[in-house]
C-alpha positions as CSV (number, residue, x, y, z in Angstrom):
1,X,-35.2,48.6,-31.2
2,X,-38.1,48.8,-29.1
3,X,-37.6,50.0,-25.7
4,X,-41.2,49.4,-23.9
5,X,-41.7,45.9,-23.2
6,X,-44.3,44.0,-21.8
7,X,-43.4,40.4,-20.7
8,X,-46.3,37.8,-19.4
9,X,-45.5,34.6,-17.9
10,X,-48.8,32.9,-18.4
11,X,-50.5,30.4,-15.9
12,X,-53.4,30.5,-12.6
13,X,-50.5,33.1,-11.1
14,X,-49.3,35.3,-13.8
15,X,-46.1,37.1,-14.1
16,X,-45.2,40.5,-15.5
17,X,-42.0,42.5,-16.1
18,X,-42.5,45.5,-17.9
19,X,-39.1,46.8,-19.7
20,X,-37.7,50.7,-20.5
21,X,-34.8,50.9,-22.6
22,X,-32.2,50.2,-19.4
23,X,-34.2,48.7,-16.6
24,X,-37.2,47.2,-15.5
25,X,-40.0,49.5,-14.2
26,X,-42.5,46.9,-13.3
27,X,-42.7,43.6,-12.1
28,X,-45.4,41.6,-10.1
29,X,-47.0,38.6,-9.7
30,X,-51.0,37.9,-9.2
31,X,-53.3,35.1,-9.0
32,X,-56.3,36.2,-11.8
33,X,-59.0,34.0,-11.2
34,X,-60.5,34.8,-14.4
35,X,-59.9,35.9,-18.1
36,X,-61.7,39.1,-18.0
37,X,-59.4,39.9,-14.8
38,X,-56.4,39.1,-17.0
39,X,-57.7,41.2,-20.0
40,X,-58.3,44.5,-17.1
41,X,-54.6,43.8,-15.6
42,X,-53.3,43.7,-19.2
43,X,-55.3,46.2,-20.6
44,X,-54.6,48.8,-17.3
45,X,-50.7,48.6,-17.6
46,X,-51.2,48.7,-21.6
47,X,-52.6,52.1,-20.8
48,X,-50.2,52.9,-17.9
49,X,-46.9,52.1,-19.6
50,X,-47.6,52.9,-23.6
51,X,-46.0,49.4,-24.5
52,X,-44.4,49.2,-27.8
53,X,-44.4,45.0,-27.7
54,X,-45.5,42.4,-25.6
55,X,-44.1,38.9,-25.2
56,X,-45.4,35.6,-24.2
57,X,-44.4,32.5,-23.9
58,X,-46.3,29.1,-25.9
59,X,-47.4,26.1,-24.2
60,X,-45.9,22.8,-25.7
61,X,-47.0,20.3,-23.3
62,X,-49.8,19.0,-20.9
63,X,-53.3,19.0,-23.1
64,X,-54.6,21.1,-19.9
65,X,-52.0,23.3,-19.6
66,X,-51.9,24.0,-23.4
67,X,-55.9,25.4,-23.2
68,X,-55.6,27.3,-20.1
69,X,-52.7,29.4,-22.0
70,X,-54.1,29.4,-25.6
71,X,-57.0,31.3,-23.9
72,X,-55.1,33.5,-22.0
73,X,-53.1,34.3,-25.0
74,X,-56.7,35.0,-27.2
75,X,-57.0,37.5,-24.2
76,X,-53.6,39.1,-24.4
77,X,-53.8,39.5,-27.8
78,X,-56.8,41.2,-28.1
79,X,-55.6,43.6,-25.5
80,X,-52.4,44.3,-27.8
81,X,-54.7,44.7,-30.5
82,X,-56.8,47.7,-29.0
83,X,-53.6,49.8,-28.5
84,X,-52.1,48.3,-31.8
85,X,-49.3,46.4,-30.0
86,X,-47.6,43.7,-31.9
87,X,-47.3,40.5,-29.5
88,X,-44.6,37.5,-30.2
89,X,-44.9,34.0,-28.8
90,X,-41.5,32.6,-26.8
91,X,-40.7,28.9,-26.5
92,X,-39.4,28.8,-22.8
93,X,-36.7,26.0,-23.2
94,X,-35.9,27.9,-25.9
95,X,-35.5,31.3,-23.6
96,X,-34.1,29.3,-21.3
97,X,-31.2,28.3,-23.3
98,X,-30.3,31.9,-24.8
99,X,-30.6,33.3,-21.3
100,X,-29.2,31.1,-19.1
101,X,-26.9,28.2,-21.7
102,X,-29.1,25.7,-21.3
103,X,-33.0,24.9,-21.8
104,X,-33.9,23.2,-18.4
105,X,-32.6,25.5,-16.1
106,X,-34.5,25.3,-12.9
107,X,-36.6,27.9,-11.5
108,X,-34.1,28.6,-8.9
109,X,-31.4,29.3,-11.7
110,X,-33.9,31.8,-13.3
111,X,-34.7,33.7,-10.3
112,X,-31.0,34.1,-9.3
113,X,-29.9,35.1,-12.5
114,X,-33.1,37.4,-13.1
115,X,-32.5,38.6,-9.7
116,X,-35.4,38.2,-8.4
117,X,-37.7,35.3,-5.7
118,X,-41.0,35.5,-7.6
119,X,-40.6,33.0,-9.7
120,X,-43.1,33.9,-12.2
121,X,-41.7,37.4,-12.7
122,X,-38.3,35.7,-13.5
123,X,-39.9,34.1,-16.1
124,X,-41.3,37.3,-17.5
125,X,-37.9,39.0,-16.9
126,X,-36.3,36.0,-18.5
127,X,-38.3,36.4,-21.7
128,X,-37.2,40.2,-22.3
129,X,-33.6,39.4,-21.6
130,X,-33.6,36.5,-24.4
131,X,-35.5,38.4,-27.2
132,X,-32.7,41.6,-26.6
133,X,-30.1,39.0,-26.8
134,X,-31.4,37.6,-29.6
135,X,-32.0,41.7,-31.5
136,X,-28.5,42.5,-30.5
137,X,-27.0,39.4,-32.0
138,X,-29.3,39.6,-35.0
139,X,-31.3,36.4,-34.9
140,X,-34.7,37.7,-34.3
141,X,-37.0,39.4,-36.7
């Protein structure tokens, strides 16, 4: 199993919880105005943490909403791809339910039960904690 993980909640503030084997070891949230300020923070903690995989979640609604992320994933991608990272794309009902039992939790739910008030970071958090349910019950390849 991979022990170093990168999660990004993606958006105008962006979340990140970075995972080792037992515990978190980073976690912040930042406004990035811009995509190149997205590919430095990425990029940085790439280099800081030696990430094994990175996880992100997919928009699926609001035509707005669904370019501003597709760029910002181009952007995390590419900085996966420079340290030979493999990223995976999360649907976040889909986290949501795995996680927490049921896909619209609120954000308060999340950031209680990720134990955490920043409520991008719970997000992040919230991506790790469904893909290593999903490894230790088998249903992720």
């Amino acid at each position: 199993m991979r022990t170093k993980i990168m999660a990004i909640d993606l958006g105008s503030v962006v979340g990140i919880s970075i995972w080792n084997g037992l515990e978190y070891v980073y976690s912040d949230e930042k406004k990035i105005p811009s995509l190149s300020g997205l590919f430095d923070e990425v990029e940085g903690l790439l280099s800081e943490y030696d990430i094994d995989l990175i996880i992100m979640p997919y928009p699926t609604r609001f035509y707005n909403t669904i370019i501003k992320h597709a760029k910002q994933m181009g952007i995390v991608t590419l900085a996966a791809e420079q340290y030979d990272i493999q990223t995976i794309e999360v649907n976040d009902s889909h986290a949501k339910k795995v996680v927490l039992g049921k896909g619209k939790a609120s954000k308060e739910e999340i950031q209680e039960a990720m134990g955490t008030k920043k409520g991008h970071v719970a997000d992040a958090r919230m991506f790790t904690q469904s893909y290593l349910k999903e490894i230790d019950e088998g249903n992720f390849i």
